[in-house]
VOTOR-563612 format. One record per residue (C-alpha): residue in one letter; x, y, z. Coordinates in Angstrom, 2 decimals, padded with zeros to 5 digits, always signed. Each point is the difference from the previous one (the first is absolute). Last residue first. Example, Ala and Ser with C-alpha at 12.3 -4.5 7.8 and 13.67 -1.06 7.14 Angstrom:
2
+------+---------+---------+---------+
| type |      px |      py |      pz |
+------+---------+---------+---------+
|    S | +013.67 | -001.06 | +007.14 |
|    A | -001.37 | -003.44 | +000.66 |
+------+---------+---------+---------+
***
This chain:
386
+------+---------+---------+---------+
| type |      px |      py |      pz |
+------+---------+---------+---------+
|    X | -006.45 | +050.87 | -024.69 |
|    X | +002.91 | -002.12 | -000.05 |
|    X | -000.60 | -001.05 | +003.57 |
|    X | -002.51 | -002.29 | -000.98 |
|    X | +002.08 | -002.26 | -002.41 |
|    X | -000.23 | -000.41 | -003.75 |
|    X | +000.48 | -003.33 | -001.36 |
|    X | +001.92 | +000.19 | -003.29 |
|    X | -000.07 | +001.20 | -003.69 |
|    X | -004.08 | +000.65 | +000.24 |
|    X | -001.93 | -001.95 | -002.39 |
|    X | -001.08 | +001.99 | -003.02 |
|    X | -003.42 | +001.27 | -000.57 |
|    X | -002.00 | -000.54 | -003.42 |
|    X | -003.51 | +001.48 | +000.02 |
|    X | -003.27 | -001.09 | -000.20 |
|    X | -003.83 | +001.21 | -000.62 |
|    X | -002.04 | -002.94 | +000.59 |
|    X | -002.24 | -002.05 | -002.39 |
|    X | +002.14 | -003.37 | +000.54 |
|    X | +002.00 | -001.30 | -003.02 |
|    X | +003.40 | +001.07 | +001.46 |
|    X | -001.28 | -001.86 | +003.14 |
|    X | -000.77 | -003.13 | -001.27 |
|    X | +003.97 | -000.99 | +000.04 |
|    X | +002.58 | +002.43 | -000.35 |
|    X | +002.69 | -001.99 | -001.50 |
|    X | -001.55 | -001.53 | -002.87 |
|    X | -003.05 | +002.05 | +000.28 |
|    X | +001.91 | +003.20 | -001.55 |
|    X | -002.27 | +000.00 | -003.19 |
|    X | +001.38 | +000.25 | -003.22 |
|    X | +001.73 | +002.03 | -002.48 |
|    X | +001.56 | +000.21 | -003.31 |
|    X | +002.92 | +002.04 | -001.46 |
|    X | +001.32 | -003.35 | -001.08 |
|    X | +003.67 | +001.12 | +001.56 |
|    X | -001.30 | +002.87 | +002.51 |
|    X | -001.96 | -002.77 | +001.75 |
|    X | -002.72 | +001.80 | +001.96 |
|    X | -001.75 | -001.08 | +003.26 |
|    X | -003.42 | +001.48 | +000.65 |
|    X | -001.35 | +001.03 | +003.36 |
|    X | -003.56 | +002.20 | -000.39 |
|    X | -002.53 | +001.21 | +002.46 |
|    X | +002.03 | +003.45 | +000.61 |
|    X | +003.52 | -000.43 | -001.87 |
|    X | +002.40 | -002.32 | +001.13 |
|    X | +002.36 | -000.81 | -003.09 |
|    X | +002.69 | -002.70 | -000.54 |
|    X | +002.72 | +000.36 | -002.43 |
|    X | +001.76 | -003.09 | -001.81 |
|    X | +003.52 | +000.27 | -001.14 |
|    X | +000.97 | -003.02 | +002.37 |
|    X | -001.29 | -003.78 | +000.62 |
|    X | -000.40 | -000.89 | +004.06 |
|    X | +002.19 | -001.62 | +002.14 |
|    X | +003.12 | +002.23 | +000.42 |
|    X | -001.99 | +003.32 | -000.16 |
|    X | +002.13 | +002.98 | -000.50 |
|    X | -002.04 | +002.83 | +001.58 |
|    X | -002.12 | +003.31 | -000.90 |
|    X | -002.60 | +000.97 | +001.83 |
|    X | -002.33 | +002.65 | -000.05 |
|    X | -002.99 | +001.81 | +002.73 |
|    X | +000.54 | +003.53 | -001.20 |
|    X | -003.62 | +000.63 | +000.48 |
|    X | -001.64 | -002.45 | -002.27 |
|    X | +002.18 | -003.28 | -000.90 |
|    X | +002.54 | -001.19 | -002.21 |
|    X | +001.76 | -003.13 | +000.67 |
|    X | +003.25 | -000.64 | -001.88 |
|    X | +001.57 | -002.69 | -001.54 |
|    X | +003.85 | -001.19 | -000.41 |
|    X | +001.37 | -003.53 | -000.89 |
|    X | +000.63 | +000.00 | -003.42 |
|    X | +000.55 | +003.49 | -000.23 |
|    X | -002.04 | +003.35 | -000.42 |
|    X | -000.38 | -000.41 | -003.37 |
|    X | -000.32 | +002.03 | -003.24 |
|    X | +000.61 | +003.43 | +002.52 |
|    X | -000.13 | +003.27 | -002.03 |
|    X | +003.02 | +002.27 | +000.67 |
|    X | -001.18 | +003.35 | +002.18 |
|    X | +002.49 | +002.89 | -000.95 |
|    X | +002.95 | +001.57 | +001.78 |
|    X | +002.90 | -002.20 | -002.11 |
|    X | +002.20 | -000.38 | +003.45 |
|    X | -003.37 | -000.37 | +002.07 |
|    X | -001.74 | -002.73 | -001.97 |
|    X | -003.47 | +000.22 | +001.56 |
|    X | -001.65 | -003.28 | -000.86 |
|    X | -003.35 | -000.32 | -001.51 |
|    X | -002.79 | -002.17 | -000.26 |
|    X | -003.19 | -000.24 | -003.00 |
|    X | -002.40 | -002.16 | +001.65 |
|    X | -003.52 | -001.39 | -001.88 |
|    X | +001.96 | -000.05 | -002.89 |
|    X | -000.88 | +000.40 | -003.66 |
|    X | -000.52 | -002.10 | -002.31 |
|    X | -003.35 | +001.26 | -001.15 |
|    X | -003.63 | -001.12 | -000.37 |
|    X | -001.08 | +000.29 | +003.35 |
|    X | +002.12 | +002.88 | +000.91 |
|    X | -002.16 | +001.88 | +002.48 |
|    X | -002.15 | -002.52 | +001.20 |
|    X | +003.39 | -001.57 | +001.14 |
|    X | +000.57 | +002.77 | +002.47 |
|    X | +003.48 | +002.47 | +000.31 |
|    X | +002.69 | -000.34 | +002.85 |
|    X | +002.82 | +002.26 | -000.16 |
|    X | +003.27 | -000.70 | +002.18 |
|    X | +002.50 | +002.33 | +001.00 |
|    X | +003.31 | -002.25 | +001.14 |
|    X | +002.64 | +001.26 | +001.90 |
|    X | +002.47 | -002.36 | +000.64 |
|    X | +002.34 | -001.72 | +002.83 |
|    X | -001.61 | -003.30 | +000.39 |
|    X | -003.20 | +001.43 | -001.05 |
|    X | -001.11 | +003.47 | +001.54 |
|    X | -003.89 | +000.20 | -001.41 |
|    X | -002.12 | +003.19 | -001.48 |
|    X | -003.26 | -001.24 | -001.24 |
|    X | -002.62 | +002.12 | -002.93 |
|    X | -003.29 | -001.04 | +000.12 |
|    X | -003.05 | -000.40 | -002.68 |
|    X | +002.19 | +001.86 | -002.82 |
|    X | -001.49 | +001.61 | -003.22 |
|    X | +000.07 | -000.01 | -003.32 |
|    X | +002.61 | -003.16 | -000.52 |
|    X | +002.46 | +000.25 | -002.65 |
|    X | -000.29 | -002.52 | -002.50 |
|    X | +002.89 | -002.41 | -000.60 |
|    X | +001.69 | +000.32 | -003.23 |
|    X | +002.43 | +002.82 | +001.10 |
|    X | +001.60 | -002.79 | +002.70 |
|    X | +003.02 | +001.33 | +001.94 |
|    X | -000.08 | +004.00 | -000.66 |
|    X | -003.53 | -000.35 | -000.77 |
|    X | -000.40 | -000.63 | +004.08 |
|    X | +001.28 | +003.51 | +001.14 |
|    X | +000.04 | +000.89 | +003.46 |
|    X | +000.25 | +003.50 | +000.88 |
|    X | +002.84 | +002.15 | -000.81 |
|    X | +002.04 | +000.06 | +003.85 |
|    X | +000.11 | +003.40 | +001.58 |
|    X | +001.42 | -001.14 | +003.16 |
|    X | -000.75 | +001.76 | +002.98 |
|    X | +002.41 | +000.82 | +003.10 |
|    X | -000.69 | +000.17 | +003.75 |
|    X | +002.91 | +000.00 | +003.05 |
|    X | -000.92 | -000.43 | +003.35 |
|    X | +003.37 | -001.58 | -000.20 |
|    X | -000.28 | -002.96 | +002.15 |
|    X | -003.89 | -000.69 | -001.37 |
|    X | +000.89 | +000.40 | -003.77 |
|    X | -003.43 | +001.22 | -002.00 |
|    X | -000.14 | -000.98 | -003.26 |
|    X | -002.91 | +001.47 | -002.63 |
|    X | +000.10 | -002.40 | -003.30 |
|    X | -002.23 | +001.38 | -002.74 |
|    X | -001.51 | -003.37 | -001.59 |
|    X | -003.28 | +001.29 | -001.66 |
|    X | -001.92 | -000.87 | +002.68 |
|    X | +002.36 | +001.88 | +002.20 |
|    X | +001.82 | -001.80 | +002.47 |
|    X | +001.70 | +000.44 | +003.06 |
|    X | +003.06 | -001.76 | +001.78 |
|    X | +000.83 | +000.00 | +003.67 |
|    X | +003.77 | -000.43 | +001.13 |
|    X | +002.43 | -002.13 | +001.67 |
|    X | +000.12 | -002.89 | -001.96 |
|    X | -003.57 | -000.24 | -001.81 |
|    X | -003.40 | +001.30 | +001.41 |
|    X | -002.85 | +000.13 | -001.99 |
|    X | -002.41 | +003.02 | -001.23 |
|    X | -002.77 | +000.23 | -002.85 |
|    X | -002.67 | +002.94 | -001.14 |
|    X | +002.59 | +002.79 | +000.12 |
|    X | -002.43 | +002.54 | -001.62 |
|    X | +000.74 | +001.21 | -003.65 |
|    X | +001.89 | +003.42 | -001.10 |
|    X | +002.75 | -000.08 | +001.87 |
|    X | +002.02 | +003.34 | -000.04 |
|    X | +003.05 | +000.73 | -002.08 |
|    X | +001.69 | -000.35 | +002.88 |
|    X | -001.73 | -001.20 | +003.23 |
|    X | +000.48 | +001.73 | +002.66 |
|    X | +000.34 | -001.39 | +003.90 |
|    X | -002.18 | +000.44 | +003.13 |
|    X | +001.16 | -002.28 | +003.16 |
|    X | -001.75 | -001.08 | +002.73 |
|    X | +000.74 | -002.24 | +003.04 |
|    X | -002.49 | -001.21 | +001.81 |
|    X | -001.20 | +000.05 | +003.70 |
|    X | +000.43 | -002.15 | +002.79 |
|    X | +002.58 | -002.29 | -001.12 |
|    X | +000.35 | -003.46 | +000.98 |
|    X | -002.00 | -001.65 | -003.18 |
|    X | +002.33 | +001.64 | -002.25 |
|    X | -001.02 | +003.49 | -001.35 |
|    X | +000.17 | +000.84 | -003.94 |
|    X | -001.48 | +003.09 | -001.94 |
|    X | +000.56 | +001.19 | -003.34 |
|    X | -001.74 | +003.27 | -001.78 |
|    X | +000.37 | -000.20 | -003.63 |
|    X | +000.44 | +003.58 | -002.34 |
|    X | -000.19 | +001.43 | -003.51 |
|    X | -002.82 | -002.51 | -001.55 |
|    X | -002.46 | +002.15 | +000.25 |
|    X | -002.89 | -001.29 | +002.17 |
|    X | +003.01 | -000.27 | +002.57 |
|    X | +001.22 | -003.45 | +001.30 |
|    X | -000.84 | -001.90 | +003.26 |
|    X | +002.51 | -003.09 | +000.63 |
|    X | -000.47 | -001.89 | +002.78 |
|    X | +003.07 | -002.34 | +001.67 |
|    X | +000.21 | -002.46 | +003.43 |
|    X | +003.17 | -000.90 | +000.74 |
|    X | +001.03 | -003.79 | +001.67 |
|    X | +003.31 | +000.18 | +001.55 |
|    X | -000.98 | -001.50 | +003.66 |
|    X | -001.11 | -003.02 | -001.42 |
|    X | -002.74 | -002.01 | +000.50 |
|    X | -002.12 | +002.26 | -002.42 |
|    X | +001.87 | -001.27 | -002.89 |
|    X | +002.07 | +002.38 | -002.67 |
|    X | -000.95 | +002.64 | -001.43 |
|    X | -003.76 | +001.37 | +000.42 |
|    X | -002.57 | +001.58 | -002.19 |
|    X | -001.85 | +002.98 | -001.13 |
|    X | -001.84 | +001.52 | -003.49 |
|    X | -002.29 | +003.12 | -001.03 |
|    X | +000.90 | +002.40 | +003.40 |
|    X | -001.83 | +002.49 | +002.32 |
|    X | +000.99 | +001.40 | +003.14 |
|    X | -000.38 | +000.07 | +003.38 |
|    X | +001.20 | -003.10 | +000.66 |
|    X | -000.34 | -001.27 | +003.68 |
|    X | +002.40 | -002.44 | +001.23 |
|    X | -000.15 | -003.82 | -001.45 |
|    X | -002.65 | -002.39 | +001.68 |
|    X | +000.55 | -003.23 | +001.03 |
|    X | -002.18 | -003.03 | -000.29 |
|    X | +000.58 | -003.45 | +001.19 |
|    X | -002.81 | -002.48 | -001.69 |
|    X | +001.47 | -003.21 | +001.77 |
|    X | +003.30 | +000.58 | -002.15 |
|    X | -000.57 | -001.83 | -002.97 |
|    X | -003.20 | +002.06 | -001.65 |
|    X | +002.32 | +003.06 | +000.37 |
|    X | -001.27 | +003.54 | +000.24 |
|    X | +002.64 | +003.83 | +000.00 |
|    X | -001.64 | +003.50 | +000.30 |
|    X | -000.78 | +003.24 | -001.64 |
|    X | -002.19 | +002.58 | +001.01 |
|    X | +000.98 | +003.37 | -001.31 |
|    X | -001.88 | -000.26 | -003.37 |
|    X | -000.90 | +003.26 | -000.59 |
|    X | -003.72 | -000.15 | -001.92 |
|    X | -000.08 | -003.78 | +002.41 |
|    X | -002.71 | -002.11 | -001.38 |
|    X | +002.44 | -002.47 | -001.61 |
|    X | +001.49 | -000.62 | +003.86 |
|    X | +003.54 | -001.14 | +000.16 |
|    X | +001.67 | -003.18 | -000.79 |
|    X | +003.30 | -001.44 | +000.09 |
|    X | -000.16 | -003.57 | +000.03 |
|    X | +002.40 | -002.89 | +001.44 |
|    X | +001.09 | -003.51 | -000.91 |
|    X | +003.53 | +001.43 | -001.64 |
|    X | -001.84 | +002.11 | -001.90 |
|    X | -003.33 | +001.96 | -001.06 |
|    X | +000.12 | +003.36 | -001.18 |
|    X | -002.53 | +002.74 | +000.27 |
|    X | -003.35 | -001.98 | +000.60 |
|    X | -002.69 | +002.79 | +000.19 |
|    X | -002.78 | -001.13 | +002.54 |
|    X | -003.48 | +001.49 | -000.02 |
|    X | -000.70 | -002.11 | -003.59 |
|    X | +000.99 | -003.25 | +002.25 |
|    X | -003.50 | +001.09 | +002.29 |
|    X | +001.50 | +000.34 | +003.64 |
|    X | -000.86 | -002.65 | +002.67 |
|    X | +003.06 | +000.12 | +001.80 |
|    X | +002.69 | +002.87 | -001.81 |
|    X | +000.70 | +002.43 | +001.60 |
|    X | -002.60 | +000.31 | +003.15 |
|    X | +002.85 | -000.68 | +003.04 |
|    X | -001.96 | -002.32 | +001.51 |
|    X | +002.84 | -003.05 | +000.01 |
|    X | +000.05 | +000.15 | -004.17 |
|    X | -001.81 | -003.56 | -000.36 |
|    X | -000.13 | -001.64 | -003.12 |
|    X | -001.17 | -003.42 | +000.49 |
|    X | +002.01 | -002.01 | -002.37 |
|    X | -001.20 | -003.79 | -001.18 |
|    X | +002.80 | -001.54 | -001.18 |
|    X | +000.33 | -002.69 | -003.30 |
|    X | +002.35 | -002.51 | -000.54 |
|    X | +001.63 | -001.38 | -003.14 |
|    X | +003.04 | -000.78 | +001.69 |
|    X | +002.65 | +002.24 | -002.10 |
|    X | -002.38 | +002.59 | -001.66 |
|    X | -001.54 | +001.08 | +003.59 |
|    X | -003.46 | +001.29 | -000.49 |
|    X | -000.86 | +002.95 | +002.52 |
|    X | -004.14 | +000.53 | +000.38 |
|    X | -001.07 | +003.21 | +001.21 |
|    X | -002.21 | +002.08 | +002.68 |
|    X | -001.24 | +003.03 | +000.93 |
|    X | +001.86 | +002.45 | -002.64 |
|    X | -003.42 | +000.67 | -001.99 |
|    X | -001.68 | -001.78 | -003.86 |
|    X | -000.45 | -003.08 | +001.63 |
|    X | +001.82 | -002.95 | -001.05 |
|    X | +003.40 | +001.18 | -000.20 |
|    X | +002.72 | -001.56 | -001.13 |
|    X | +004.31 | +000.14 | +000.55 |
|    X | +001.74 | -002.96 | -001.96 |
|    X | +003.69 | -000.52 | +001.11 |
|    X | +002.91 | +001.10 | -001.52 |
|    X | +002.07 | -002.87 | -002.16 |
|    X | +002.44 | -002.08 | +002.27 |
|    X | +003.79 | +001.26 | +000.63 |
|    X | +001.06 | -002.29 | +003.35 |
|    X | -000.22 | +002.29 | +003.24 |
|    X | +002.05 | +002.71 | +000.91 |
|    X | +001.67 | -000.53 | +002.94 |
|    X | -000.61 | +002.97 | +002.83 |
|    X | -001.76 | -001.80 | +002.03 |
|    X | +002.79 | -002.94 | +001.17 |
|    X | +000.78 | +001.31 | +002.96 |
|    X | -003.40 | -000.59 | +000.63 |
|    X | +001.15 | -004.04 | -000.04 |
|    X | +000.04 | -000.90 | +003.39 |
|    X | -003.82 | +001.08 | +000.82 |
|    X | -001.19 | -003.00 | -002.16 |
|    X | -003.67 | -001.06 | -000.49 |
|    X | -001.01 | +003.85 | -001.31 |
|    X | +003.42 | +000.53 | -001.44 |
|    X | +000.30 | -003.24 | -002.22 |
|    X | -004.13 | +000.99 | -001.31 |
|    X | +000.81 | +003.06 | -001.18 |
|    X | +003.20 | -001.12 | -001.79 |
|    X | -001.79 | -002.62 | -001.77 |
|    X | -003.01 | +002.09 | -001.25 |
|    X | +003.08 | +002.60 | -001.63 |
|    X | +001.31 | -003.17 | -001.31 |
|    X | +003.07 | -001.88 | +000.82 |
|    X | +003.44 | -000.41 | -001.28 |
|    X | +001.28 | +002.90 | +001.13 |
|    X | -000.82 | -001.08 | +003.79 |
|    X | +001.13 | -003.79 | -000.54 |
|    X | +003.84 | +001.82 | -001.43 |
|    X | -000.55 | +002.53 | +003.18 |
|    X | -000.55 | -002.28 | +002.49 |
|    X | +002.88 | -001.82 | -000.63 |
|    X | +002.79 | +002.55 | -000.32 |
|    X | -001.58 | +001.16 | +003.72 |
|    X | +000.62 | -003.21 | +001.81 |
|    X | -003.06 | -001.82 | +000.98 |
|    X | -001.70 | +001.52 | +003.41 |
|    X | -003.59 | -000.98 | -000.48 |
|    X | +000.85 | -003.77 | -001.24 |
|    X | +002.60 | -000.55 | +001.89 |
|    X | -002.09 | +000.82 | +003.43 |
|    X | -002.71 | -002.50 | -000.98 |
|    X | +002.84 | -002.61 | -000.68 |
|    X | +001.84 | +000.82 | +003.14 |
|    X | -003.60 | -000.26 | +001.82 |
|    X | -000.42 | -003.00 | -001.47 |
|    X | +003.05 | -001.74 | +001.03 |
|    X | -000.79 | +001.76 | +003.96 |
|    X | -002.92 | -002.17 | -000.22 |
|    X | +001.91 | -003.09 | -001.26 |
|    X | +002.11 | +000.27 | +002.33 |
|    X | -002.29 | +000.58 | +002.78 |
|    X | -001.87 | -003.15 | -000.63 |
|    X | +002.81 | -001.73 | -000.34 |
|    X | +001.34 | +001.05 | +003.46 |
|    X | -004.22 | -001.11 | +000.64 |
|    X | +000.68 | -003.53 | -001.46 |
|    X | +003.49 | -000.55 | +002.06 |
|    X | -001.77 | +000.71 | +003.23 |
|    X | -002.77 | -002.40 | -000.82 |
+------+---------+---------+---------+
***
């Protein structure tokens, strides 16, 4: 009997050593199974295992964004569909009383930019638009609000992750005429923001409709492919004059479009790409493209017209700034997938056809609901971020 319970005790300490192994593995480990895991994954290592929160700032493995819908026509609740596992979430939307955004009609809510897993919004109702603020589906529906704007502006958006301390928020609010753009930028720590008038010479005649961020600075658009840049060390703004994008100059026997539906701005892998969507109904007895893309080549200062975007690159266009681009191990490249209201179509820029996104987003792409993409966030945020 005394020799069974020493065993006993072995083998109870044994497992405790095995437990304890398992939520204190070296660091080189935890980071190869922590890269190699999906966004779900990650959330559901930190919830069972304390010992790996070091761990929260690993970006997960690349997947395609996730499917945002709505059923109801108001920011009360939504359904999530993760690509990867083919599961759906049901999202109350709660905003903790604070009357931004819970139970809002979605044509009361402008979406600014959406990235990293995050939205910036502000009110659509708002004649000065001071009121803007930050909402995540993934973080237990944290809100934060940015400091008062008193001021107007056409586009805004944000660097770099929220989870970081770097992250810079940007609007840009230019003159009826062209000659001048107000900038403003604040980080999430700052109380009030920073503003900055500069000229613009010869003036800008259309409205920066677009912005991203890429490397250090924030880049605007024009519809007709004026590039405004606006470097965030420098405080330093600059416009390029660029001639606007020509398709004859690669094809003269396809048809020029009349009109464009949308028009995309994208960073990918290094690149500025403008992007201009069109509608079959348009071109039903043409050749011509439902995309036409272009790349800003900055040593010739023009916009070169994109054939491909590489045999393993696609991007997701959505409303609001909500894009993606990403190199895609798995799945087939040069295709573009679009999020617009109702509608998710998948395009092959090869066959120049399209078809429904069911293949990897299930029922849901079919579903009456208006949707939008959202990408994962790059790691596991933690409370005392915000």
């Amino acid at each position: 009997m005394e020799n069974l319970a020493k065993k006993r005790k072995i083998g109870t300490k044994e497992e405790e050593n095995r437990e304890r192994s398992w939520d204190n593995l070296p660091t080189d480990i935890m980071f190869m199974i922590m890269k190699n895991l999906y966004y779900g994954d990650h959330v559901r290592l930190h919830v069972v295992s304390k010992g790996w929160h070091s761990m929260c700032r690993v970006p997960p493995r690349i997947q395609e964004p996730w499917l945002m819908a709505f059923k109801k026509n108001s920011w009360t609740s939504c359904k999530l569909f993760d690509p990867s596992y083919k599961k759906t979430y049901q999202i109350h939307i709660d905003d903790a009383g604070k009357g931004l955004l819970q139970g809002k009609n979605l044509k009361d809510i402008k979406v600014h930019s959406c990235t990293y897993g995050w939205f910036l919004l502000s009110k659509s109702n708002n004649p000065v638009v001071g009121d803007l603020f930050v909402y995540s589906p993934f973080a237990n529906g944290k809100i934060f609000t940015l400091p008062h704007l008193n001021s107007s502006f056409q586009i805004a958006t944000f660097s770099t992750p929220l989870g970081g301390r770097l992250c810079v928020f940007f609007t840009l609010d230019a003159q009826p005429d062209g000659a001048t753009v107000t900038i403003t930028t604040c980080t999430k720590l700052d109380k009030v923001w920073t503003t900055n008038t500069f000229e613009c010479k010869p003036p800008v005649l259309q409205n920066f409709s677009n912005v991203i961020y890429l490397n250090g600075s924030f880049y605007c658009s024009t519809p007709m492919g004026t590039i405004g840049i606006y470097n965030i060390t420098a405080q330093h703004w600059s416009v390029l004059h660029l001639p606007k994008p020509h398709w004859s100059s690669w094809n003269p026997d396809v048809e020029q479009p009349n009109g464009f539906v949308d028009i995309y701005m994208v960073a990918s892998r290094g690149n500025i790409l403008l992007i201009y969507t069109t509608e079959r109904d348009h071109h039903r007895l043409s050749s011509s493209p439902l995309h036409y893309v272009f790349r800003l080549d900055r040593l010739a200062m023009n916009w070169k017209y994109m054939t491909s975007l590489g045999k393993k690159n696609v991007l997701f266009l959505g409303q609001g700034g909500c894009n993606v681009s990403l190199v895609h191990p798995k799945r087939p490249g040069n295709r573009i997938y679009r999020c617009s209201g109702y509608r998710t179509r998948c395009f092959d820029l090869n066959s120049n056809k399209s078809d429904p996104c069911y293949n990897i987003y299930g029922s849901l792409s079919k579903a009456k609901y208006k949707k939008n993409w959202i990408q994962n966030p790059c790691g596991i945020p933690t409370c005392r971020d915000y």
